[in-house]
C-alpha positions in Angstrom: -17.7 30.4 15.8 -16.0 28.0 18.1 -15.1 24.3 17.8 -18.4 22.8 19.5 -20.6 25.6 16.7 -18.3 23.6 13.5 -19.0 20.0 15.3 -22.5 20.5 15.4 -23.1 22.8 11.7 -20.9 20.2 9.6 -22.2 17.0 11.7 -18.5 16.1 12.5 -18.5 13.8 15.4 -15.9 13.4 18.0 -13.7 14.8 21.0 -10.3 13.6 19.6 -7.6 16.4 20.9 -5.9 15.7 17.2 -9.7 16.0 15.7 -10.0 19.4 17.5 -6.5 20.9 16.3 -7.6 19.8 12.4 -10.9 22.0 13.0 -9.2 24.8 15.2 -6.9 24.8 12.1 -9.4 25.1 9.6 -11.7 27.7 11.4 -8.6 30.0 11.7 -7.0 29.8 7.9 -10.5 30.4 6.7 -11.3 33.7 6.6 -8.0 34.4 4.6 -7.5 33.7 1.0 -4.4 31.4 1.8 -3.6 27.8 -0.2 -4.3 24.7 2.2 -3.1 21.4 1.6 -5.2 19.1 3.5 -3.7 15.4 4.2 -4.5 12.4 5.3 -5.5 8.9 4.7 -8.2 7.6 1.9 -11.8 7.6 4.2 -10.9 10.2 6.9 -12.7 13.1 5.8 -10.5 15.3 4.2 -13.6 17.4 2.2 -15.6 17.9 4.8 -12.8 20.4 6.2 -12.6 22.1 2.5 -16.5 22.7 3.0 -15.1 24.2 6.2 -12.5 26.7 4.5 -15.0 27.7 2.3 -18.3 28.7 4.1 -16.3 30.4 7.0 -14.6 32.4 4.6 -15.5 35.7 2.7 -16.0 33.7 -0.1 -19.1 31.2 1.3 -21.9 33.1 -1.4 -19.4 32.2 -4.2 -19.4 28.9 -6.3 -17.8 26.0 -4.7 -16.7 22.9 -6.8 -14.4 19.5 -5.8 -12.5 18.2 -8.3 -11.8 14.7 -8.1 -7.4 14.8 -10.2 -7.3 11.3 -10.0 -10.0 10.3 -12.1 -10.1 12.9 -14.7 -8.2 11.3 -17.6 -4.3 12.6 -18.2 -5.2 13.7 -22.3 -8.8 15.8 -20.5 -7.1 17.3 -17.5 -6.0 20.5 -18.8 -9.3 21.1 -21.1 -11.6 20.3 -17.2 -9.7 23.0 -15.3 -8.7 25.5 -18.0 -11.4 25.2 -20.7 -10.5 25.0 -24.0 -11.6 26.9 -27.4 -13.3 25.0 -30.6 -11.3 22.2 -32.6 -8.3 22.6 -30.6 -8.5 18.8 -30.3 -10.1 16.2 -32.0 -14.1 16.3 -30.7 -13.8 19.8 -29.3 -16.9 21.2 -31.3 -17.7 24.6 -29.1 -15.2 26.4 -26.8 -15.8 25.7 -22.8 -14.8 27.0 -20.0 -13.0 25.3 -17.3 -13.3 24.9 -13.5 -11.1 28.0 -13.1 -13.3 29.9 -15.0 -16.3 28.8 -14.0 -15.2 29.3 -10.2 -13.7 32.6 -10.2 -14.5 34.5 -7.1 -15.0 31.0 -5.3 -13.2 27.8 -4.1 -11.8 25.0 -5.7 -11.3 21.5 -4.2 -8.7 19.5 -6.0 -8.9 16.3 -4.4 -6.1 13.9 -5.3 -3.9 16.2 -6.4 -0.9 14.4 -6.3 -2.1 12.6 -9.3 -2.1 16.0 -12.0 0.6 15.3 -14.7 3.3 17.4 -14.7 2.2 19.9 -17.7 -0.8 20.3 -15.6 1.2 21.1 -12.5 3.1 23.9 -14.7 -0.7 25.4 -15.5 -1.7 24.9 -12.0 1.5 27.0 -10.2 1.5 29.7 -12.8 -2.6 30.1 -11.6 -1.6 30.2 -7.9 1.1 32.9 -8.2 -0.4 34.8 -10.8 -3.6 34.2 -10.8 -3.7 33.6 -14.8 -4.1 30.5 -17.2 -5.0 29.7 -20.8 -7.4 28.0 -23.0 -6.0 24.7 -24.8 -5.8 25.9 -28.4 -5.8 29.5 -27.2 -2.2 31.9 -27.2 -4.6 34.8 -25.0 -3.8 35.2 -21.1 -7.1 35.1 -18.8 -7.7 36.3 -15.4 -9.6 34.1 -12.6 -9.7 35.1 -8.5 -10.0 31.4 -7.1 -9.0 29.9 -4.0 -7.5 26.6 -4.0 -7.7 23.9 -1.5 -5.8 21.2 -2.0 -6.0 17.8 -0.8 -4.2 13.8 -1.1 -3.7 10.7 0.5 -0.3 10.2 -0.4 3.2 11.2 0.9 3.8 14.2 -0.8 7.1 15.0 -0.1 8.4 11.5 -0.9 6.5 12.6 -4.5 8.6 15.4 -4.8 12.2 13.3 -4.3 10.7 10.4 -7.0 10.0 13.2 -9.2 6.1 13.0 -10.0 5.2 16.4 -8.3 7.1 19.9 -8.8 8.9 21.1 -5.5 8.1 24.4 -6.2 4.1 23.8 -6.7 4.2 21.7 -3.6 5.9 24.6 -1.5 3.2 26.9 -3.1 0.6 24.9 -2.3 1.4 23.7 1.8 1.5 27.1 2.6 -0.6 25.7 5.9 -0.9 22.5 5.9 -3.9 20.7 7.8 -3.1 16.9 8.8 -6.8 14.9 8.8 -6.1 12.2 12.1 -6.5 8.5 10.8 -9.8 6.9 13.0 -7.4 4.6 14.7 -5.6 7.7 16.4 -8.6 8.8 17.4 -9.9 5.5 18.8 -12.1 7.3 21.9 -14.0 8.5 19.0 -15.0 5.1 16.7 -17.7 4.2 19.1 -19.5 7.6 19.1 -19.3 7.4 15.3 -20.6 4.4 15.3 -23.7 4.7 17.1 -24.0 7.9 15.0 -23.9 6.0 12.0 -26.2 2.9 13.3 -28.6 5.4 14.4 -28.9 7.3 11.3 -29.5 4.2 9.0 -32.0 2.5 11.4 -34.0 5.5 10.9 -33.6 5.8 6.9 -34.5 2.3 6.8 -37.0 2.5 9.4 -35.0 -0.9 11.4 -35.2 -1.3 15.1 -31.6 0.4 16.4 -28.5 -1.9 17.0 -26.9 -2.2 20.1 -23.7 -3.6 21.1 -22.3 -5.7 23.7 -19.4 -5.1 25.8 -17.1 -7.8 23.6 -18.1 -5.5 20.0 -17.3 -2.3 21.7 -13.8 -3.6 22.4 -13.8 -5.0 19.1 -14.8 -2.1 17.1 -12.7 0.3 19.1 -9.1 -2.0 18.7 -9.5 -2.7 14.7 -7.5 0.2 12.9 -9.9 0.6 10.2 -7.0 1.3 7.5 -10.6 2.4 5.1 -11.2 5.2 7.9 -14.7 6.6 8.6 -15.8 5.4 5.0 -14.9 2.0 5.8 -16.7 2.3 9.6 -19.8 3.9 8.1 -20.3 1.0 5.7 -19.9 -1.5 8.3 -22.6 0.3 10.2 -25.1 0.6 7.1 -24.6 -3.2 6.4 -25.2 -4.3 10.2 -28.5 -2.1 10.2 -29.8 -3.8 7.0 -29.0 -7.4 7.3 -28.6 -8.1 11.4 -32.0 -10.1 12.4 -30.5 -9.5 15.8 -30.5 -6.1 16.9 -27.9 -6.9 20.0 -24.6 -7.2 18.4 -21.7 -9.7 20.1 -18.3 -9.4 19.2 -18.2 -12.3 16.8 -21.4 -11.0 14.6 -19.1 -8.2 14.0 -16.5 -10.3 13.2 -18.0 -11.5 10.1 -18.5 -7.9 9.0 -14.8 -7.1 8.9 -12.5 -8.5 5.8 -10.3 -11.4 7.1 -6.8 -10.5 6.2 -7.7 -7.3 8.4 -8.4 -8.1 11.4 -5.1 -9.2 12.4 -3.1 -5.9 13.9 0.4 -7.6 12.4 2.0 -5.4 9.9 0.9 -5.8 6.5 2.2 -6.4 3.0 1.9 -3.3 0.5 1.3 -4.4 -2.8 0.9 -1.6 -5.5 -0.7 -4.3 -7.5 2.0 -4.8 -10.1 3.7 -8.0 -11.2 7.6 -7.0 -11.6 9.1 -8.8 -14.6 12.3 -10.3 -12.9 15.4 -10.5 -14.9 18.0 -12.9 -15.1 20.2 -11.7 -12.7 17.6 -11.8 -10.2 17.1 -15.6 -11.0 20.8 -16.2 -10.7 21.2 -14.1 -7.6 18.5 -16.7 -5.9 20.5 -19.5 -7.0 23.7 -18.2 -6.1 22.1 -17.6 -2.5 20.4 -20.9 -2.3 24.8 -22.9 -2.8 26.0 -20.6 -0.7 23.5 -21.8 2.3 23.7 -25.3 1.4 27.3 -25.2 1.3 27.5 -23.2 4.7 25.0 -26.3 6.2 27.4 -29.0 4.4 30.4 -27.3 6.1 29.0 -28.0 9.5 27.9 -31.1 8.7 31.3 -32.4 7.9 33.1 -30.8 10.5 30.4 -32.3 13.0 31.3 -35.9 11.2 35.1 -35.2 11.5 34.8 -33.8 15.2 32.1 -36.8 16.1 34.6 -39.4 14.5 31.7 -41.0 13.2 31.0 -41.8 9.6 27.8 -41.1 7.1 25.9 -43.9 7.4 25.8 -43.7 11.3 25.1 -39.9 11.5 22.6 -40.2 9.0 20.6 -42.7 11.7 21.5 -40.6 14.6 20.7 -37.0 13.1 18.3 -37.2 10.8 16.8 -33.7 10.9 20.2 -32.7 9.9 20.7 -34.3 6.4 16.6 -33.7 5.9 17.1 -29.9 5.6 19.5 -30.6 3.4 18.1 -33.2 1.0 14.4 -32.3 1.3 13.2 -34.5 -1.4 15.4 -38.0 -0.6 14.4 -40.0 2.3 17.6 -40.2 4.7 16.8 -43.5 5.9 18.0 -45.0 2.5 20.5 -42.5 1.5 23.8 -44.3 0.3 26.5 -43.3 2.0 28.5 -41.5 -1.0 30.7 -40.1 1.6 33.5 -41.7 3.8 35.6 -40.6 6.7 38.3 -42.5 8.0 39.4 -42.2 11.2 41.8 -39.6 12.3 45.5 -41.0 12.7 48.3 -39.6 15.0 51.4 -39.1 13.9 53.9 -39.9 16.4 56.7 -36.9 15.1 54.9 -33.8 16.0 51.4 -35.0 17.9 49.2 -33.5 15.4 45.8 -35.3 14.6 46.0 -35.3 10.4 43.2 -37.3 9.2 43.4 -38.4 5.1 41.5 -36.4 2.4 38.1 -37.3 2.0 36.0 -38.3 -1.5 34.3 -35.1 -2.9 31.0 -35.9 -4.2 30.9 -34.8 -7.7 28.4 -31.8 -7.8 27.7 -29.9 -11.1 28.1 -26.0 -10.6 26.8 -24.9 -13.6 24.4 -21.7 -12.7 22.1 -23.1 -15.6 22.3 -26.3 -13.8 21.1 -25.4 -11.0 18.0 -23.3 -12.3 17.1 -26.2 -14.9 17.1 -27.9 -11.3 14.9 -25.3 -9.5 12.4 -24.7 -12.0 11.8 -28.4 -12.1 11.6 -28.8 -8.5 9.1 -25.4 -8.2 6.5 -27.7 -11.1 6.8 -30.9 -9.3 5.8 -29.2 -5.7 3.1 -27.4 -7.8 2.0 -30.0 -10.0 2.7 -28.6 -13.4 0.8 -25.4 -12.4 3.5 -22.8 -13.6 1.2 -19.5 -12.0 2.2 -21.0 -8.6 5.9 -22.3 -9.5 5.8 -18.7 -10.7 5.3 -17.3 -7.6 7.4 -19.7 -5.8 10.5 -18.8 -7.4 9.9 -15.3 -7.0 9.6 -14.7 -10.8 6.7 -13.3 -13.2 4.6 -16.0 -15.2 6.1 -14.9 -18.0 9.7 -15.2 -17.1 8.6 -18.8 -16.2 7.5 -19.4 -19.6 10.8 -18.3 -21.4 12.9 -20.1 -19.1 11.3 -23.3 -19.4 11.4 -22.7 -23.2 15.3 -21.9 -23.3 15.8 -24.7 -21.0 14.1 -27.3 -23.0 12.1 -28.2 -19.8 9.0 -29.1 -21.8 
């Protein structure tokens, strides 16, 4: 069966070159019983090509099943794949067999399987090499014939250097790998998916087909859809429900995409947890905050001293100046707590020595100076601590000790 025969049997759509090696892959690892590891990115298809593996290989009149690791609870893992035999854990009233049991002589799909605990990874590697697992609550050795296929949307060798995934299962288990292209390296292919997609919903919902114009094709093909084909696909269903207008323009598809996505600038990852900052993060702010401020007063007094001018006039002249340095005064009615005298000459040796200046008195206490910052970060917010929160770069929590300590009430 050649490329064009797998296109058109599994409905995959597209004449990407990096498409074309993924299914050239797949057609040749199938008729051996060899691990995969499929990657790629959340959205891009990665069990369509397991469906591939398995009904091109001797195995396609066997059982088939896809396991979803990532959300099968960490205490239920084991007993889902392995089984496990009656009252070996609290609500374990029969025995039961697991996936490997259940699938012997067939495929398994473990999708996500960079999220299996580590005792389940030990279970897991022992059935690859051997071929044998047990029962939870059961000391006898059982036999299963399953292939695995293996797939994740994560990094997995960066996994194996943080320590969440065992080096020696993920060797066992990228015995070939099979790399899934993102939709935005396959860009020649979005439209043609696209109209695919349009097409099939019109007909479901029995809507007159969408079209678009030359503005949404340009559109739709430079967005990198970071979802993938899930992400395009919904797009698609949505325009063929709601869209009065049949004739799309590039700013009705616009308002289909999420706002802080359709820029193509890099983007912030955010793993969606608030660090609890310490101390010594607060204090390294605040130690970097004097340092500029005294780097910016340094130039300002040797552009006073070089200038020969003193506070009071260079504070009418360069305002800017003394404004990024004193954001919350008003220059224009700053008191000169400075002076410069003129430089003298002395007539011995022709050197320019001018007199010691006043130091302004400064307190350099670190506490000080975060009593300080704190109180500026509420005043710019308005007593709302959440944002003065996330303006010093600290959790809300943090916030609410500090103020505490600090008698900031």
């Amino acid at each position: 069966m050649d490329i064009q025969d797998i296109k058109q049997r599994f409905g995959i759509i597209g004449a990407s070159p990096l498409l074309h090696r993924a299914i050239d892959i797949a057609r040749q690892v199938a008729p051996t019983d060899i691990t995969v590891l499929i990657t790629g990115e959340s959205g891009s298809g990665k069990e369509v090509f397991s469906h591939i593996i398995h009904q091109l290989s001797a195995r396609k009149h066997g059982p088939f099943i896809a396991v979803n690791c990532g959300a099968i609870p960490e205490g239920t893992i084991d007993s889902e794949l392995f089984g496990h035999e009656k009252g070996s854990f609290t609500g374990a009233h029969e025995a039961r067999k697991g996936y490997f049991e259940v699938v012997n002589g067939g495929t398994i799909f473990l999708d996500e399987v960079g999220e299996l605990p580590l005792g389940t990874q030990a279970r897991l590697l022992r059935v690859l090499e051997s071929g044998e697992y047990i029962r939870v609550g059961s000391s006898k050795v059982q036999k299963t014939d399953v292939r695995v296929v293996a797939a994740t949307n994560v990094e997995m060798y960066e996994a194996v250097r943080a320590g969440k995934f065992r080096e020696d299962l993920y060797y066992r288990l990228n015995t070939v790998p099979l790399k899934i292209p993102p939709l935005r390296d396959r860009r020649e292919d979005i439209h043609l998916l696209f109209r695919k997609f349009v097409a099939d919903f019109s007909d479901k919902y029995r809507s007159p087909n969408v079209t678009l114009d030359e503005g949404a094709v340009q559109v739709l093909t430079n967005f990198n859809w970071p979802g993938n084909v899930r992400q395009l696909k919904n797009i698609a269903e949505q325009i063929a429900v709601l869209e009065k207008n049949r004739h799309i323009t590039a700013q009705t598809l616009l308002a289909y995409i999420p706002q802080d996505q359709q820029s193509s600038l890099p983007m912030r990852l955010d793993n969606g947890k608030k660090e609890d900052f310490s101390e010594r993060d607060i204090l390294y702010k605040v130690l970097f905050d004097m340092k500029k401020d005294m780097v910016e007063l340094k130039k300002l007094v040797a552009d006073i001293i070089q200038s020969g001018d003193n506070v009071s006039n260079y504070a009418a002249t360069h305002p800017q100046i003394l404004n990024s340095l004193y954001q919350d005064l008003d220059v224009q009615h700053i008191e000169p707590q400075l002076t410069i005298q003129q430089p003298v000459v002395n007539r011995q040796d022709d050197f320019h020595i001018t007199q010691d200046a006043e130091e302004i008195e400064e307190s350099l206490s670190l506490i000080d100076k975060e009593a300080d910052m704190i109180k500026k970060a509420l005043k710019k917010h308005k007593g709302k601590r959440k944002s003065a929160a996330e303006e010093l770069g600290i959790s809300e929590r943090t916030l609410y000790r500090k103020i505490k300590e600090l008698n900031l009430n």
